[in-house]
mmCIF file of the N, C-alpha and C atoms, coordinates in Angstrom:
data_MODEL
# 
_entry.id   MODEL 
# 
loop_
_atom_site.group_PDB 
_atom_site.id 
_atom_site.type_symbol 
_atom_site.label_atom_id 
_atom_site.label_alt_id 
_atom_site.label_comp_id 
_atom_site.label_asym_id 
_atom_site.label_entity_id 
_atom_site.label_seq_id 
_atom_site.pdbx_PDB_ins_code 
_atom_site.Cartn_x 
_atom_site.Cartn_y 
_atom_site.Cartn_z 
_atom_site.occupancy 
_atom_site.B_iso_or_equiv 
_atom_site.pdbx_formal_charge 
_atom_site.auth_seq_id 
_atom_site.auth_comp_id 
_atom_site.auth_asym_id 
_atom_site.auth_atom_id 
_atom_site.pdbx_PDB_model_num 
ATOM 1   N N  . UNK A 1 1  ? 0.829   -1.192 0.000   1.00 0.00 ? 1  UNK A N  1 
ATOM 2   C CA . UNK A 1 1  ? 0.000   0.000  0.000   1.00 0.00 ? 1  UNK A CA 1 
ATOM 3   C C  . UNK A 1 1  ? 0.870   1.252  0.000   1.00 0.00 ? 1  UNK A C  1 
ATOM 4   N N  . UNK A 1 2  ? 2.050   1.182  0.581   1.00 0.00 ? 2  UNK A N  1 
ATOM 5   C CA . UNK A 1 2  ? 2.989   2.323  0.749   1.00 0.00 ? 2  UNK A CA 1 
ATOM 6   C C  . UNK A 1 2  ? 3.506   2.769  -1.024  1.00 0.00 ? 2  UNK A C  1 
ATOM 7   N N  . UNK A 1 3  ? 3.264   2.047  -1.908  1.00 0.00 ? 3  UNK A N  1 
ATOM 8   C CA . UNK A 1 3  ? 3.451   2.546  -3.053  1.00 0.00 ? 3  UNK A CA 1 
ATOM 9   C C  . UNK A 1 3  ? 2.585   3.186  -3.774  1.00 0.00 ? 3  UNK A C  1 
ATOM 10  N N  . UNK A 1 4  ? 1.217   2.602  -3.753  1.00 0.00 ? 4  UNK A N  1 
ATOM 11  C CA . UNK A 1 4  ? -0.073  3.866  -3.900  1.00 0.00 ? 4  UNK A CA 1 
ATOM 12  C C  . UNK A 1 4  ? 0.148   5.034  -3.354  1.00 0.00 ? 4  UNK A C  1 
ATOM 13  N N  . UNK A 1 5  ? 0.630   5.192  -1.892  1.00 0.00 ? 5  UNK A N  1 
ATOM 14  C CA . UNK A 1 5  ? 0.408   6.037  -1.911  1.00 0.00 ? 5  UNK A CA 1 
ATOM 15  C C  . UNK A 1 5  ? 1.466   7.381  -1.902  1.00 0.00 ? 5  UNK A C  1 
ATOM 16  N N  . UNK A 1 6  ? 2.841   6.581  -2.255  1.00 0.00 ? 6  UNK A N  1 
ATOM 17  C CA . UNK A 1 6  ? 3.828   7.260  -3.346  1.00 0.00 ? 6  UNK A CA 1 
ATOM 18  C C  . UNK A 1 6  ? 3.475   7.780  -4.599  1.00 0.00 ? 6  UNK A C  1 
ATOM 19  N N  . UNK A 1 7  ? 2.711   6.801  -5.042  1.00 0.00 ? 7  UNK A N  1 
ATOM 20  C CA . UNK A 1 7  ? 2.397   7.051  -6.639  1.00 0.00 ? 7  UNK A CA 1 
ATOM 21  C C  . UNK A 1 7  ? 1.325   8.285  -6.663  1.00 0.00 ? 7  UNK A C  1 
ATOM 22  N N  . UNK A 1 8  ? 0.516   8.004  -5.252  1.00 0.00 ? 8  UNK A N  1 
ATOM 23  C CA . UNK A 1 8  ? -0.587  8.706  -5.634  1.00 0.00 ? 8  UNK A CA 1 
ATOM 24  C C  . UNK A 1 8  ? 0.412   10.799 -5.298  1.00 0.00 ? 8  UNK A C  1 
ATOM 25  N N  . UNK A 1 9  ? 1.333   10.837 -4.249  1.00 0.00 ? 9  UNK A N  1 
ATOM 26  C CA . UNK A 1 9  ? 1.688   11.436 -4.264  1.00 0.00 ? 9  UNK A CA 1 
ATOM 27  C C  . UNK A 1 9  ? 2.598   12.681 -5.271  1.00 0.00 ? 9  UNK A C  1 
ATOM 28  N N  . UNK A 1 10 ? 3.375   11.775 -5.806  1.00 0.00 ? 10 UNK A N  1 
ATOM 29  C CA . UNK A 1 10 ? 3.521   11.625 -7.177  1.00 0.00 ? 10 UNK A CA 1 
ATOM 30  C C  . UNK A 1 10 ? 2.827   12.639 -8.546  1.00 0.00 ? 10 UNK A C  1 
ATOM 31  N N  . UNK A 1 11 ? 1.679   12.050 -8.592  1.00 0.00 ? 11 UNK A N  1 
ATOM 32  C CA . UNK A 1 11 ? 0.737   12.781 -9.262  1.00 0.00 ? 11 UNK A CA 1 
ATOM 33  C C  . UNK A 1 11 ? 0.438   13.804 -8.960  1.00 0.00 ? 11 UNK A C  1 
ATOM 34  N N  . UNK A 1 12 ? -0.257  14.107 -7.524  1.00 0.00 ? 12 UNK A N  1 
ATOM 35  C CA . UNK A 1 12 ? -0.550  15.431 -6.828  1.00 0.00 ? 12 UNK A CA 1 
ATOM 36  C C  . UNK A 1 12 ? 0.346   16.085 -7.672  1.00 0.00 ? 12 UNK A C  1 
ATOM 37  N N  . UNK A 1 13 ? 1.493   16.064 -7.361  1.00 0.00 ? 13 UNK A N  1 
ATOM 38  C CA . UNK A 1 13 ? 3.239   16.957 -7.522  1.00 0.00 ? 13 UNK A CA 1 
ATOM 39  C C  . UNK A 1 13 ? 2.965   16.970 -9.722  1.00 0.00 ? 13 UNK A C  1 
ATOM 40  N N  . UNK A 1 14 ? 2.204   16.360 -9.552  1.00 0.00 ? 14 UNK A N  1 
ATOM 41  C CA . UNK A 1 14 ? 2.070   16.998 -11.760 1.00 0.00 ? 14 UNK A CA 1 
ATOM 42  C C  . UNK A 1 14 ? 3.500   15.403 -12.032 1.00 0.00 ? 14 UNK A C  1 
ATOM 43  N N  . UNK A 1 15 ? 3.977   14.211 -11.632 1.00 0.00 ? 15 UNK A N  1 
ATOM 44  C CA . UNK A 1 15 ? 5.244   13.775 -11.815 1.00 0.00 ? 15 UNK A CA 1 
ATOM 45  C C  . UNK A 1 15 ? 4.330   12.061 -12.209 1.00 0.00 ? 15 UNK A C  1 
ATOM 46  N N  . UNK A 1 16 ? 3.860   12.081 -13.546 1.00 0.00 ? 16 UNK A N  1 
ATOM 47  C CA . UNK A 1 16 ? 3.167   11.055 -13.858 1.00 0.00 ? 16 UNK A CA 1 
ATOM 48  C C  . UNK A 1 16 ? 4.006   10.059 -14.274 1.00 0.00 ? 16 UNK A C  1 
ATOM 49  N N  . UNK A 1 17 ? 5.527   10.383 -14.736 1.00 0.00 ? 17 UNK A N  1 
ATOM 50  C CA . UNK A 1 17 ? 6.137   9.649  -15.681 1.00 0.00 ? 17 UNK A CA 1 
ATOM 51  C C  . UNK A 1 17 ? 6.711   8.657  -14.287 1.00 0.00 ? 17 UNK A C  1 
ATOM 52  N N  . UNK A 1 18 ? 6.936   9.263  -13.130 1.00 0.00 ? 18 UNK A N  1 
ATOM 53  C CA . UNK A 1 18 ? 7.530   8.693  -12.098 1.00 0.00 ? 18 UNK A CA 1 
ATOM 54  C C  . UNK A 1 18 ? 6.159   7.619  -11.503 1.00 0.00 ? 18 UNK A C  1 
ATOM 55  N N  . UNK A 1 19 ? 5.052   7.995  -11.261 1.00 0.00 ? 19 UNK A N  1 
ATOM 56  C CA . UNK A 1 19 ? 3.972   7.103  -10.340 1.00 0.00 ? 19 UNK A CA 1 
ATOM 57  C C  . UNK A 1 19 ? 3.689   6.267  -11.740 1.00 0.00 ? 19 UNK A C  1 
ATOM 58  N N  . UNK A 1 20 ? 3.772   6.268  -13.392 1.00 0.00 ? 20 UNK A N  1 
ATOM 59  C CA . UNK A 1 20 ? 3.362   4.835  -13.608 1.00 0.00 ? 20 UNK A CA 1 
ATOM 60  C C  . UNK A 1 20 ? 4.628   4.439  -13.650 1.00 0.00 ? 20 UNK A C  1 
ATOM 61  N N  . UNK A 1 21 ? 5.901   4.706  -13.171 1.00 0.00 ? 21 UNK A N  1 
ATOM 62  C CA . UNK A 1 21 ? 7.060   3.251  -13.114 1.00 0.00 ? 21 UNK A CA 1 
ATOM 63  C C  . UNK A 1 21 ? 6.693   2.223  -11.921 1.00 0.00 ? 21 UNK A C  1 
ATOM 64  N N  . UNK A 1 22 ? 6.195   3.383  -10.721 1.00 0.00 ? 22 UNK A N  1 
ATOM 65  C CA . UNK A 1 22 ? 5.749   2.769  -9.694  1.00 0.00 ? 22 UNK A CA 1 
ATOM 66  C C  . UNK A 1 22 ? 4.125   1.770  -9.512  1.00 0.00 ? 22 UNK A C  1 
ATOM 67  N N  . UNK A 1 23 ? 3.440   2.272  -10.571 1.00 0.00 ? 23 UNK A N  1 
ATOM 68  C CA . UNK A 1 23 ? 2.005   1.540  -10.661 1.00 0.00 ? 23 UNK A CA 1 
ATOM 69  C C  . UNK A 1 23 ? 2.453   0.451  -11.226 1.00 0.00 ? 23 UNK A C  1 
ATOM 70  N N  . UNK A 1 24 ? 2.790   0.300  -12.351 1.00 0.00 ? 24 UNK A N  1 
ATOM 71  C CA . UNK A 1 24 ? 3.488   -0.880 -13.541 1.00 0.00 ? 24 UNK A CA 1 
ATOM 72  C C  . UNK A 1 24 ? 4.586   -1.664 -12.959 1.00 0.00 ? 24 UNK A C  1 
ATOM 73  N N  . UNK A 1 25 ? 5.041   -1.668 -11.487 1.00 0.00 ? 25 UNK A N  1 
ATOM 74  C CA . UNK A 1 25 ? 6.060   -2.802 -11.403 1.00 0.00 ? 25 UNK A CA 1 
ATOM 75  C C  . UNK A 1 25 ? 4.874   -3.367 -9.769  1.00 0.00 ? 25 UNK A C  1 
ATOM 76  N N  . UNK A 1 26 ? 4.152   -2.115 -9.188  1.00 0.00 ? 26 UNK A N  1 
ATOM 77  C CA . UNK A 1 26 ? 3.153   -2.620 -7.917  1.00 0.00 ? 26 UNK A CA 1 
ATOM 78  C C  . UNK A 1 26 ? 1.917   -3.329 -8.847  1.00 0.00 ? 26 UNK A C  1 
ATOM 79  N N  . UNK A 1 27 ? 1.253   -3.448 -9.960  1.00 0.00 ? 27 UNK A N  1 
ATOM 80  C CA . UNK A 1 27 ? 0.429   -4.133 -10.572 1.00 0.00 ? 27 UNK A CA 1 
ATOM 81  C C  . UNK A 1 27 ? 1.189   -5.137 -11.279 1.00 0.00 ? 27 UNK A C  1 
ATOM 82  N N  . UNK A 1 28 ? 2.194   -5.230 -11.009 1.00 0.00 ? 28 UNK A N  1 
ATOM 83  C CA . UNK A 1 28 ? 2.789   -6.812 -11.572 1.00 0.00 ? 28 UNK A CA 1 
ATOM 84  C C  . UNK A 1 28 ? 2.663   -7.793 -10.738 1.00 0.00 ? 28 UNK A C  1 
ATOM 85  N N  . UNK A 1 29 ? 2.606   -7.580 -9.168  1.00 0.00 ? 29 UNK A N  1 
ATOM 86  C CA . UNK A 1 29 ? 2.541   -7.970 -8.440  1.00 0.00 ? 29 UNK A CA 1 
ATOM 87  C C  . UNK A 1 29 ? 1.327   -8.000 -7.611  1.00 0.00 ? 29 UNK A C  1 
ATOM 88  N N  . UNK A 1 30 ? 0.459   -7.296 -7.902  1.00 0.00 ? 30 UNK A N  1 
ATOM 89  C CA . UNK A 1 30 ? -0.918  -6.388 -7.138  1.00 0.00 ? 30 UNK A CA 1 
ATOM 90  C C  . UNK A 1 30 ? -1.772  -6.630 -8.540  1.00 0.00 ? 30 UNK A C  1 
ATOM 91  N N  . UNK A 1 31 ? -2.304  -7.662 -9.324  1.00 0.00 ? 31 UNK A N  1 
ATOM 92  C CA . UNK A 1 31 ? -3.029  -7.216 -10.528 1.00 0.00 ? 31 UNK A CA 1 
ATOM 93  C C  . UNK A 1 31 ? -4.593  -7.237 -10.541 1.00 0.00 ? 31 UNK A C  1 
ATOM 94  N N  . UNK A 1 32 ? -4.811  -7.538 -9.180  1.00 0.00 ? 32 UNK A N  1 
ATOM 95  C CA . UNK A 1 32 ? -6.130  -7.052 -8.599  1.00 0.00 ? 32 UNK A CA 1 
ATOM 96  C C  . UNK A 1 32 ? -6.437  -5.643 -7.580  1.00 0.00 ? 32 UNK A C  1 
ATOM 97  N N  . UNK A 1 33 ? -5.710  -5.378 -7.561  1.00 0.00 ? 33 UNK A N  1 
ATOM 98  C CA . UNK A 1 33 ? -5.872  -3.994 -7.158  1.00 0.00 ? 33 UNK A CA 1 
ATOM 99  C C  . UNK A 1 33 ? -6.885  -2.643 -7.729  1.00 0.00 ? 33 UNK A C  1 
ATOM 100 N N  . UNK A 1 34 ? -7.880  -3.015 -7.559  1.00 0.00 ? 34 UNK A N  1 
ATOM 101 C CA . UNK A 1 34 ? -9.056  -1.846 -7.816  1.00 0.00 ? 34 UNK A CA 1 
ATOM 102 C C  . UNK A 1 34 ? -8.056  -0.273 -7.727  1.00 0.00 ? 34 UNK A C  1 
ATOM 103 N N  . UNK A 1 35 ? -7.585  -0.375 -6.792  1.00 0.00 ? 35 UNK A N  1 
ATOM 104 C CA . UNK A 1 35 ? -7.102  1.300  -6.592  1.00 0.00 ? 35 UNK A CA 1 
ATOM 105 C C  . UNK A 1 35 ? -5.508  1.845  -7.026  1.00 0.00 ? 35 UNK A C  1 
ATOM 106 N N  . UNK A 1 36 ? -4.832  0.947  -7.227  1.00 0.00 ? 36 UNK A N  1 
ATOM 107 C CA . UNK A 1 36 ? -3.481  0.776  -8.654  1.00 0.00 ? 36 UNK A CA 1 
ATOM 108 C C  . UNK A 1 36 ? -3.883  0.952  -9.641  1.00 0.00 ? 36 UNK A C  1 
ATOM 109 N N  . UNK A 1 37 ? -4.987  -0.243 -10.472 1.00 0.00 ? 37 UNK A N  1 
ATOM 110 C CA . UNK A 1 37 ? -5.407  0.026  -12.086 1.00 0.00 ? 37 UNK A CA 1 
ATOM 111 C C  . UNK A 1 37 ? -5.745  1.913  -11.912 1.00 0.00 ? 37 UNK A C  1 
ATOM 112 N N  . UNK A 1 38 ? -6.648  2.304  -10.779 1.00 0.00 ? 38 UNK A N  1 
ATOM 113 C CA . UNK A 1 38 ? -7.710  3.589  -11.084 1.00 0.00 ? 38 UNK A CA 1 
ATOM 114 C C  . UNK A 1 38 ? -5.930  4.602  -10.812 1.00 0.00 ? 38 UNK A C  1 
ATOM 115 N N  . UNK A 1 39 ? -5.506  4.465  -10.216 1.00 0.00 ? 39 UNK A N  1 
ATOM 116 C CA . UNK A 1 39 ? -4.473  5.479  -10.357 1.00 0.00 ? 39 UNK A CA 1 
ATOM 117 C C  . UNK A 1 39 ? -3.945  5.868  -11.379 1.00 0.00 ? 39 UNK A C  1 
ATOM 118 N N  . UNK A 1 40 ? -2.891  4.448  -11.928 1.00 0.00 ? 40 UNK A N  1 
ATOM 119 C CA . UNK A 1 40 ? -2.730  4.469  -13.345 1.00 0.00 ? 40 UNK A CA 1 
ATOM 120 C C  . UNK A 1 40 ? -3.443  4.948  -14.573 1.00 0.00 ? 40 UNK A C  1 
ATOM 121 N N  . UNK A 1 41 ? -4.499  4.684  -14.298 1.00 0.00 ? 41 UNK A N  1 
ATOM 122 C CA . UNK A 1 41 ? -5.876  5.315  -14.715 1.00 0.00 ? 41 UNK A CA 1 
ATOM 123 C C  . UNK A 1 41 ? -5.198  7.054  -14.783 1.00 0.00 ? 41 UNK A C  1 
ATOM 124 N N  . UNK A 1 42 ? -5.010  8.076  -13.832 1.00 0.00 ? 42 UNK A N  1 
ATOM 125 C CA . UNK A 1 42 ? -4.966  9.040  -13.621 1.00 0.00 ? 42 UNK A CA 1 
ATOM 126 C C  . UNK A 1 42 ? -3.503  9.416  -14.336 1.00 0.00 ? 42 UNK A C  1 
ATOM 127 N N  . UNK A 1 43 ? -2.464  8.185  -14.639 1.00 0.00 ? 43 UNK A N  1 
ATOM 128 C CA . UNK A 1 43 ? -1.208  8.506  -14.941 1.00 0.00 ? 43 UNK A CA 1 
ATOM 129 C C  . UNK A 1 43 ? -0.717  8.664  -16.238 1.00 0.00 ? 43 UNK A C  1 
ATOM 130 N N  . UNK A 1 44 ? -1.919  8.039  -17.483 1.00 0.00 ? 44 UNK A N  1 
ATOM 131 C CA . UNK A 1 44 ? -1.753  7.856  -17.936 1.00 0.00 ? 44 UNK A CA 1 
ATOM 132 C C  . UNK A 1 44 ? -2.153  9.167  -18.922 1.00 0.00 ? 44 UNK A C  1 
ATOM 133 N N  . UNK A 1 45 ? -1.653  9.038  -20.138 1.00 0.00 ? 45 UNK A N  1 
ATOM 134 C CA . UNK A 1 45 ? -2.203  10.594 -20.949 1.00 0.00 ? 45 UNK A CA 1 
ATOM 135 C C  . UNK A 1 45 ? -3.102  9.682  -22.241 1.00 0.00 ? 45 UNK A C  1 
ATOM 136 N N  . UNK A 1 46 ? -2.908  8.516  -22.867 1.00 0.00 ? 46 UNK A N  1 
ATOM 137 C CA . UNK A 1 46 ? -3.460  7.713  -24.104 1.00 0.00 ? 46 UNK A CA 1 
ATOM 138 C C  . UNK A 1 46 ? -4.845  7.495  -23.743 1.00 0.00 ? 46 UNK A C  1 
ATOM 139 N N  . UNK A 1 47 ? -5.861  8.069  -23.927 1.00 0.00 ? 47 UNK A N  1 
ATOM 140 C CA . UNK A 1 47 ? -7.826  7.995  -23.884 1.00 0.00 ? 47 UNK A CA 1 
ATOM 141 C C  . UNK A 1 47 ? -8.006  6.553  -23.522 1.00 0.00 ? 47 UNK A C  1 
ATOM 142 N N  . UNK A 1 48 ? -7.756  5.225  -24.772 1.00 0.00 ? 48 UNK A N  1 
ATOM 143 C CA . UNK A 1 48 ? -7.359  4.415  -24.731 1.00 0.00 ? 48 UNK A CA 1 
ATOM 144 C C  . UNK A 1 48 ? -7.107  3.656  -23.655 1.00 0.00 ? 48 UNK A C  1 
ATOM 145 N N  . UNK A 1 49 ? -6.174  4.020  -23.223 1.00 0.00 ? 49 UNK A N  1 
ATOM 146 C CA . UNK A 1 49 ? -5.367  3.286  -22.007 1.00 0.00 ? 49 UNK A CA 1 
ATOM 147 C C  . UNK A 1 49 ? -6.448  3.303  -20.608 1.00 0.00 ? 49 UNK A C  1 
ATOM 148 N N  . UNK A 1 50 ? -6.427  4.710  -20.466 1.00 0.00 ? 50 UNK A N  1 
ATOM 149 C CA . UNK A 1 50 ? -7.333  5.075  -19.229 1.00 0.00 ? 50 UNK A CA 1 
ATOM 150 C C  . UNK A 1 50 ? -8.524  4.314  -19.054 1.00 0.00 ? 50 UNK A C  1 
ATOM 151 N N  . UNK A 1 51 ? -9.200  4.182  -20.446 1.00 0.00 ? 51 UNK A N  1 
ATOM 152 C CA . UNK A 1 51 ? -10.427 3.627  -20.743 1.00 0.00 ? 51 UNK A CA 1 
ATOM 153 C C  . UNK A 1 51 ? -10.259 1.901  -20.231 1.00 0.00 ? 51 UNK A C  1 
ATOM 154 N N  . UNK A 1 52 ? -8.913  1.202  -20.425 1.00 0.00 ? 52 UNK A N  1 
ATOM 155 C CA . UNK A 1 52 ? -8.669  0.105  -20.147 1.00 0.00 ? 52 UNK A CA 1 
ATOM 156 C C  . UNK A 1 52 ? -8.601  -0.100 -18.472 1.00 0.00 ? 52 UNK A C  1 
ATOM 157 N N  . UNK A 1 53 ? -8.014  1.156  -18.332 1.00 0.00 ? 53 UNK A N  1 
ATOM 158 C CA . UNK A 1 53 ? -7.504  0.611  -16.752 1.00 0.00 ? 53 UNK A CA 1 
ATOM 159 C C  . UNK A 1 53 ? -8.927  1.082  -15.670 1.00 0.00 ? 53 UNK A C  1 
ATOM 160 N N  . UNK A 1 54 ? -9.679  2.194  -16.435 1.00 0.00 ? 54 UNK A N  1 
ATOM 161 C CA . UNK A 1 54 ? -10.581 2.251  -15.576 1.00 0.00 ? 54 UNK A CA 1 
ATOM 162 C C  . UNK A 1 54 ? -12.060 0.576  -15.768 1.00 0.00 ? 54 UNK A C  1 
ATOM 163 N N  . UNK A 1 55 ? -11.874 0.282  -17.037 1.00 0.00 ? 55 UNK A N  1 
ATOM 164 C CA . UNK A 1 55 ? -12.680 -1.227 -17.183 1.00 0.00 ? 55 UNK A CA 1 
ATOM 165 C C  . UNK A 1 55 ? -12.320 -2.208 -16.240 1.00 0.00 ? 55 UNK A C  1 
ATOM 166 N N  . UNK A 1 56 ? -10.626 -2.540 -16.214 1.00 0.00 ? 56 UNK A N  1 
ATOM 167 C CA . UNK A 1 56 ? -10.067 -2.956 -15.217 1.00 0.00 ? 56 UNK A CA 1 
ATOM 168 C C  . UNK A 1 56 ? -10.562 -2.808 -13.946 1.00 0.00 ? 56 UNK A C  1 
ATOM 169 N N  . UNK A 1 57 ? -10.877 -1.641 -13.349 1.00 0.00 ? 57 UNK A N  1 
ATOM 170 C CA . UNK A 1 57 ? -11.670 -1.363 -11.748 1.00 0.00 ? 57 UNK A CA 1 
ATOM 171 C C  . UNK A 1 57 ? -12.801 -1.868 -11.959 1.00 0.00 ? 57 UNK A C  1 
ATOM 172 N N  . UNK A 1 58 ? -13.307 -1.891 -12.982 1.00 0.00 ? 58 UNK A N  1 
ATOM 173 C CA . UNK A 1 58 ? -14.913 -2.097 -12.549 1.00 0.00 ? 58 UNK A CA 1 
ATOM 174 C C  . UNK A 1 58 ? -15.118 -3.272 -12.338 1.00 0.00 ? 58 UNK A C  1 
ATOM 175 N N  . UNK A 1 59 ? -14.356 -4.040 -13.106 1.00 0.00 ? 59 UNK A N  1 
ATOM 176 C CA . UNK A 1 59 ? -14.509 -5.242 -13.417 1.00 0.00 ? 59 UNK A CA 1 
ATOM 177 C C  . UNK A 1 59 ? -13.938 -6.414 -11.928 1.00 0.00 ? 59 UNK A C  1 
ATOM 178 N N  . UNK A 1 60 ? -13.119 -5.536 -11.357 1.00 0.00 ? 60 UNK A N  1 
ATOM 179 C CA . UNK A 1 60 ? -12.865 -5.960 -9.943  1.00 0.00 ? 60 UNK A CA 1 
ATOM 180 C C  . UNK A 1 60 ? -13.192 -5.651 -8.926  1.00 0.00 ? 60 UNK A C  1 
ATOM 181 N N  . UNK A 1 61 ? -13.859 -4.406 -9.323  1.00 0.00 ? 61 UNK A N  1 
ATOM 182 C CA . UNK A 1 61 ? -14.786 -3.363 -8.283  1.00 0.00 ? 61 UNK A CA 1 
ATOM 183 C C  . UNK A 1 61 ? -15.708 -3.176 -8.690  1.00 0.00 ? 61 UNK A C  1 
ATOM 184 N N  . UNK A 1 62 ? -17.415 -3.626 -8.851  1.00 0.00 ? 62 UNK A N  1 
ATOM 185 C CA . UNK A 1 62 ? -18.263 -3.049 -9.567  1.00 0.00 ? 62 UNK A CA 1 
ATOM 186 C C  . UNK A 1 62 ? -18.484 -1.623 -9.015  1.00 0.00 ? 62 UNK A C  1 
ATOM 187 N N  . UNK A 1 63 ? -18.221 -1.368 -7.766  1.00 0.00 ? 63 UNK A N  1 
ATOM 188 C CA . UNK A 1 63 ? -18.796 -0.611 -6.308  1.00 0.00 ? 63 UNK A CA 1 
ATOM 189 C C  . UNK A 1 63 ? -17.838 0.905  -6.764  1.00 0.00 ? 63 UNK A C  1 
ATOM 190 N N  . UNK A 1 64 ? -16.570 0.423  -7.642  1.00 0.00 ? 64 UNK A N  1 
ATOM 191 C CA . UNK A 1 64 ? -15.598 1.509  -7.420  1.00 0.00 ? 64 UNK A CA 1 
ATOM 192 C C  . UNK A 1 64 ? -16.470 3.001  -7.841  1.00 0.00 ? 64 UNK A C  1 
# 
């Protein structure tokens, strides 16, 4: 959890390129993580992508 909430820190600070090195090696390991995919979600800039990782939450979170 201490890396969410690096990553999530991260972002706050505008430093996206840094929280997805940290989402993408904690979801290698974490690939159920409702609240990793939705971050990454936030890290990402490709429509695309976001669109994937937020399907990803739902799909493990209907609730998210």
């Amino acid at each position: 959890m201490e890396e969410l909430q690096k990553a999530a820190e991260l972002l706050r600070a505008g430093r996206s390129n840094e929280a997805r090195g940290i989402l993408a090696s904690y979801l290698k390991q974490n690939p159920a993580s409702d609240n990793g995919w939705y971050l990454l979600s936030l890290a990402l800039t490709d429509p695309q992508q976001q669109r994937d990782c937020l399907q990803r939450v739902l799909k493990i979170n209907p609730a998210h």
